[in-house]
C-alpha positions as CSV (number, residue, x, y, z in Angstrom):
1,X,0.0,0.0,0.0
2,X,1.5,3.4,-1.0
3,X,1.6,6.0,1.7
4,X,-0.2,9.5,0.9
5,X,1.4,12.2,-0.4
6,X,2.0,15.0,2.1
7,X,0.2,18.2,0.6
8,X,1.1,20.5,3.0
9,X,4.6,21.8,4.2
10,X,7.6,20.2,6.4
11,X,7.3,22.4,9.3
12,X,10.8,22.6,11.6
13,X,11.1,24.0,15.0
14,X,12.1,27.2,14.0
15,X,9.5,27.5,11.0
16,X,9.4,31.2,9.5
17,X,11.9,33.1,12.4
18,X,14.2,35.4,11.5
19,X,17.7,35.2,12.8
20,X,20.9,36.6,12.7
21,X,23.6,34.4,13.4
22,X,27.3,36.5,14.0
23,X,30.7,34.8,13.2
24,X,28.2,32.2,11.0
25,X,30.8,31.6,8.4
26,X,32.5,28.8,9.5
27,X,32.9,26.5,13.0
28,X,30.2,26.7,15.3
29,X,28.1,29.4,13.3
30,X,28.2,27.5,10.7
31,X,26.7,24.5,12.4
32,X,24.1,26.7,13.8
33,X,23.2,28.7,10.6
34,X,22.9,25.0,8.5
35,X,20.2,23.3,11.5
36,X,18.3,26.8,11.7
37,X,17.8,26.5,7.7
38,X,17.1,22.6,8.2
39,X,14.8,23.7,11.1
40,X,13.0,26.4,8.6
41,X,13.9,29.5,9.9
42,X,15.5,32.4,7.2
43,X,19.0,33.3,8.6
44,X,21.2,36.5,8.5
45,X,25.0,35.0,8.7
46,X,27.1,37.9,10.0
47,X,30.8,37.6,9.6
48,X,34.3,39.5,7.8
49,X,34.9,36.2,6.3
50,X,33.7,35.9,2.4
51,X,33.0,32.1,3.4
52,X,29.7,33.0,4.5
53,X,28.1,34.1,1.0
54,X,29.8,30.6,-0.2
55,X,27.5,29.3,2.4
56,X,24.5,31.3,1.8
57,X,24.5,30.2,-1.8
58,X,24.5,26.9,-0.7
59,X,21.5,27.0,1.4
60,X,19.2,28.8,-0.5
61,X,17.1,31.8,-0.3
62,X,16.3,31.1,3.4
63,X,20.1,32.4,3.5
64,X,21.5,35.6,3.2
65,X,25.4,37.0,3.9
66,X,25.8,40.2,5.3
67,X,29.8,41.1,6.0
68,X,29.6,42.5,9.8
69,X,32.7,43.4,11.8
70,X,30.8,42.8,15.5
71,X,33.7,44.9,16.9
72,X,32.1,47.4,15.1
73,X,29.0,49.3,16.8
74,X,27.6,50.8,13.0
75,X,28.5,47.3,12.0
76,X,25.9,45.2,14.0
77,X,23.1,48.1,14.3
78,X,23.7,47.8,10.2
79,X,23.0,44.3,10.3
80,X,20.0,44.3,12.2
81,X,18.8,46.5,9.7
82,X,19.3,44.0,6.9
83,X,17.8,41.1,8.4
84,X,14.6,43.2,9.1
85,X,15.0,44.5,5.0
86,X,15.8,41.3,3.6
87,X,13.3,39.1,5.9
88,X,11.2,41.9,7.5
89,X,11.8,40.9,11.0
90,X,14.2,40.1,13.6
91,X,12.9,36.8,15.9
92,X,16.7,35.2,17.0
93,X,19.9,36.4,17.9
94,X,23.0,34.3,18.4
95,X,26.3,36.3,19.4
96,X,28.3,33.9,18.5
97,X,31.4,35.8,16.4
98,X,34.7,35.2,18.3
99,X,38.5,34.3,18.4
100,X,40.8,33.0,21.1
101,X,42.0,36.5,21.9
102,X,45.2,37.3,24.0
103,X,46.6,34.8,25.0
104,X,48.9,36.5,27.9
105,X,49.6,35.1,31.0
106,X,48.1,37.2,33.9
107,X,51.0,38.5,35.2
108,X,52.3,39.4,32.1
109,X,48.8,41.0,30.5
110,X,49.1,43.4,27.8
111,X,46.0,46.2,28.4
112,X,45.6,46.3,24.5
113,X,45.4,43.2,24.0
114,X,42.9,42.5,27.0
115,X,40.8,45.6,25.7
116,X,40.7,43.8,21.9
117,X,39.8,40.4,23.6
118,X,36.9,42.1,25.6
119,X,35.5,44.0,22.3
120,X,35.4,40.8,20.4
121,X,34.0,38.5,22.8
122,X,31.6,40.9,25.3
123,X,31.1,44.0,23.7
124,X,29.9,42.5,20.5
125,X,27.5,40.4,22.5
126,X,26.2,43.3,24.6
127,X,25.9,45.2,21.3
128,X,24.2,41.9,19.7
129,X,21.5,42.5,22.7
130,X,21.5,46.0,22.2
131,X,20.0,46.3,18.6
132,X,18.3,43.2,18.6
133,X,16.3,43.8,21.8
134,X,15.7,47.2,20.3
135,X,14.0,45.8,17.0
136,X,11.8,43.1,19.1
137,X,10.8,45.5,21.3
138,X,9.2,47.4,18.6
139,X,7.7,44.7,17.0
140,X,5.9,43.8,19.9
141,X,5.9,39.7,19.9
142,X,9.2,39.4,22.2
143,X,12.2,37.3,21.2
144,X,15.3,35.2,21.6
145,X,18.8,36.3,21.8
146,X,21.3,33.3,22.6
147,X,25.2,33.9,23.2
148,X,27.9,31.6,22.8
149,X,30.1,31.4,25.9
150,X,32.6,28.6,26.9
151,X,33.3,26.1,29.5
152,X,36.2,29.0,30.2
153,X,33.2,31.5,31.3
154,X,31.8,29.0,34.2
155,X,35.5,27.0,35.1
156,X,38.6,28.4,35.3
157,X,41.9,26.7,33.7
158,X,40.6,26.2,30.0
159,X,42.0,29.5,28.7
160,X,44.0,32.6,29.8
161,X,42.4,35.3,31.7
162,X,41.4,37.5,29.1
163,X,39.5,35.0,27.4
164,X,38.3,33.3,30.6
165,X,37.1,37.2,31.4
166,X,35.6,37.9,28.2
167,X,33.3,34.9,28.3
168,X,32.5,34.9,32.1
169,X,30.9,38.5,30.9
170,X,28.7,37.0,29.1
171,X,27.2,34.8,31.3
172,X,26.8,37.9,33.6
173,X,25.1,40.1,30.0
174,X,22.2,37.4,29.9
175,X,21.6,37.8,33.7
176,X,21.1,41.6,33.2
177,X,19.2,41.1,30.2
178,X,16.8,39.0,31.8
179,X,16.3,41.6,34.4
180,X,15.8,44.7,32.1
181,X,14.2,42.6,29.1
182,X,11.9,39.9,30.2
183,X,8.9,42.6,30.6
184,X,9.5,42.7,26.5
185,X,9.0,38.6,26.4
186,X,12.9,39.0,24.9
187,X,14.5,35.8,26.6
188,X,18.5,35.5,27.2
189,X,20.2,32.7,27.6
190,X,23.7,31.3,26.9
191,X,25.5,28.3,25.7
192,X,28.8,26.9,26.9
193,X,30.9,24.8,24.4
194,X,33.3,22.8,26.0
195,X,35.7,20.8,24.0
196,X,34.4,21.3,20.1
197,X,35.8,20.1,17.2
198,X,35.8,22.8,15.1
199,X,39.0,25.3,12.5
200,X,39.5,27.5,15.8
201,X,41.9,25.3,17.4
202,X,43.9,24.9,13.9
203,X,44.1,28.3,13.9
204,X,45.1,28.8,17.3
205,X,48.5,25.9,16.2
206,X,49.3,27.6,13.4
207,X,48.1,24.9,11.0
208,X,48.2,25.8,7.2
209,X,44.6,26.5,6.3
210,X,44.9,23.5,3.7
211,X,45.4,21.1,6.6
212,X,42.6,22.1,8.9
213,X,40.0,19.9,8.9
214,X,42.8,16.9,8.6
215,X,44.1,18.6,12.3
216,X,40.9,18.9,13.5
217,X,40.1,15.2,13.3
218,X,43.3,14.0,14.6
219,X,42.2,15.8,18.1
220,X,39.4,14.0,18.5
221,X,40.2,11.2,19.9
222,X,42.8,13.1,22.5
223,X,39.5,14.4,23.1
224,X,37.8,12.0,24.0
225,X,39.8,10.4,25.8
226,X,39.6,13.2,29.1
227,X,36.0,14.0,28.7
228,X,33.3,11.7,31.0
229,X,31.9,10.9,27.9
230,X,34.4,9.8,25.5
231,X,33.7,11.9,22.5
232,X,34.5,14.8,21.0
233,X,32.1,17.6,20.5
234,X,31.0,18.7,17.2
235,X,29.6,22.0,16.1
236,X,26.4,20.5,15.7
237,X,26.0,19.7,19.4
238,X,26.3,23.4,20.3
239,X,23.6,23.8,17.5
240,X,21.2,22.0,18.3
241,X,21.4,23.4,22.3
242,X,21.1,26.9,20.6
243,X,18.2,25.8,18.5
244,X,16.3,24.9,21.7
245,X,16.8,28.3,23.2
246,X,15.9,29.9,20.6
247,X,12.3,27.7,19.6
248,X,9.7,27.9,21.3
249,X,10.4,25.2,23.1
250,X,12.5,27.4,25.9
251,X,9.8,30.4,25.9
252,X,9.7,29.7,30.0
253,X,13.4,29.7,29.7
254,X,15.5,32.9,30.1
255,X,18.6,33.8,32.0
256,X,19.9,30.3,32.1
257,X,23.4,28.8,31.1
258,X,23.9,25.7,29.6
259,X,27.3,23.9,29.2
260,X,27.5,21.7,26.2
261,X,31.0,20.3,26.8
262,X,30.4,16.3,27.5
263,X,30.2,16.6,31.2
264,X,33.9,18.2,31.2
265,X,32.3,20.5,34.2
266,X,30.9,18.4,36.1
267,X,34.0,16.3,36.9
268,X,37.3,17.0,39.0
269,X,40.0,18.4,36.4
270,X,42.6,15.4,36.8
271,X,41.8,11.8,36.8
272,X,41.7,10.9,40.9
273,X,41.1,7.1,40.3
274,X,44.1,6.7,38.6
275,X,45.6,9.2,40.9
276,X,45.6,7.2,43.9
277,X,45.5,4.0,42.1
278,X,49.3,5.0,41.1
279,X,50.1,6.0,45.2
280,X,48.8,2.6,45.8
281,X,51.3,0.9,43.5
282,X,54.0,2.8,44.7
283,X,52.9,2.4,48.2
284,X,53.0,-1.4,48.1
285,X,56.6,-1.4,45.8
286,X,58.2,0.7,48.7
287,X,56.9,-1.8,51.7
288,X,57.0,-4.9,49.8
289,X,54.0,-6.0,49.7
290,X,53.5,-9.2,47.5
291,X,49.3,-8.7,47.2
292,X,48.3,-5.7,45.9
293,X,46.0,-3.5,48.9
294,X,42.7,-3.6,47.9
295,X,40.8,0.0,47.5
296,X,37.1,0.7,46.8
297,X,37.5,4.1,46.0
298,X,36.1,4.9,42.3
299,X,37.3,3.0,39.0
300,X,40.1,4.2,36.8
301,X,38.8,5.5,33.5
């Protein structure tokens, strides 16, 4: 028996909403800006890098490329503007554009660099919320802005301090917009990648552009190996936690924080099993003991 044809359309979970996605070229954006097309929402992607109108003309009309420096105030306020032109409204937000930034040890931070770090990461956010709040607000029908953060925002030890700065911030930005935005129905939330697979960290080793997604690959089983639950993250993982903050799914949902990182943060740092299973065995080579002691503390991974 043939099954009917479906007349009407495939309706997604972001069917018909407007977003803007920053730093949407490549990496994580990227990932995000191909499930909100699969998801059937019409997407703005905001970056300096040309790779982003490759991409648009890959997805469709549901795509559009807008070059947007998002250390640039006229930059973002312009791109706003375009979405609302091109797709006459603004529904999602996702300040997601960023780098590693400086790099500097504390004691040896350089202010400029710390200032460009800051602009890149927080201020483009804060501006993300500025203009986009400012559009929903006068449309009337509330909104979702959704921030990219890191496992370095909520833990420290993944990154140097103006990073780990930058992107604590952020968590801190959604709180306040909560406060001052909620009345609006404009909901703030962030996401936390932990350990993502993605051209950043080929970037950040000097790899020849050429040999990126090779490099990439080859760290993910490294990986895998130190996170609780043996795999890598992809950019799609962080998409699809985006995705439910910005459907309306999460419209209950505002001010919260969600790492996406494999449970990285919700273990001890350094492996303690095998910690004290290696004092054991040195413990019983120094006194001689012929039978191991016996321990029931927690398995070695």
């Amino acid at each position: 028996m043939q099954k009917a044809q479906r007349s009407e359309p495939v309706v997604g979970r972001l069917n018909e909403k407007v977003t803007i996605v920053t730093g949407g070229a490549r990496g994580i954006g990227e990932g995000i800006v191909e499930l909100f097309v699969e998801e059937g929402a019409k997407v703005v992607i905001a970056d300096i890098s040309p790779d982003g109108e490759t991409l648009a003309k890959r997805l469709g009309p549901n795509a559009a490329f807008k070059r947007t420096d998002v250390t640039v105030e006229s930059d973002v306020e312009a791109v706003v503007a375009f979405a609302v032109e091109r797709f006459g409204r603004l529904d999602v937000m996702v300040n997601n554009a960023g780098a590693l930034g400086d790099q500097t040890p504390l004691l040896d931070l350089d202010a400029e660099g710390f200032n460009k770090t800051c602009t890149l990461l927080l201020r483009s956010a804060a501006l993300g919320h500025k203009f986009a709040a400012r559009q929903m607000k006068a449309q009337g029908q509330g909104g979702s802005i959704v921030s990219i953060s890191s496992i370095a925002g909520i833990e420290a030890g993944w990154s140097a301090a103006s990073y780990d700065a930058a992107k604590a911030g952020i968590v801190q930005l959604a709180r306040s917009a909560t406060y001052e935005l909620g009345r609006h129905k404009i909901r703030s939330n962030v996401v936390c990648p932990g350990l993502i697979l993605t051209p950043i960290i080929a970037t950040a080793c000097s790899i020849e552009p050429s040999q990126y997604d090779a490099f990439v690959e080859s760290i993910a089983e490294p990986y895998g190996a130190i996170i609780p639950v043996r795999e890598a993250g992809r950019p799609r993982d962080i998409a699809e936690a985006v995705l439910f903050f910005a459907s309306d799914g999460s419209r209950h949902v505002t001010g919260q924080t969600l790492a996406v990182d494999g449970g990285l943060t919700s273990v001890t740092g350094f492996r303690i099993a095998d910690v004290i299973a290696k004092a054991l065995e040195d413990f019983n080579a120094r006194t001689g003991k012929d039978k191991p002691t016996e321990t029931r503390w927690l398995p070695t991974r």
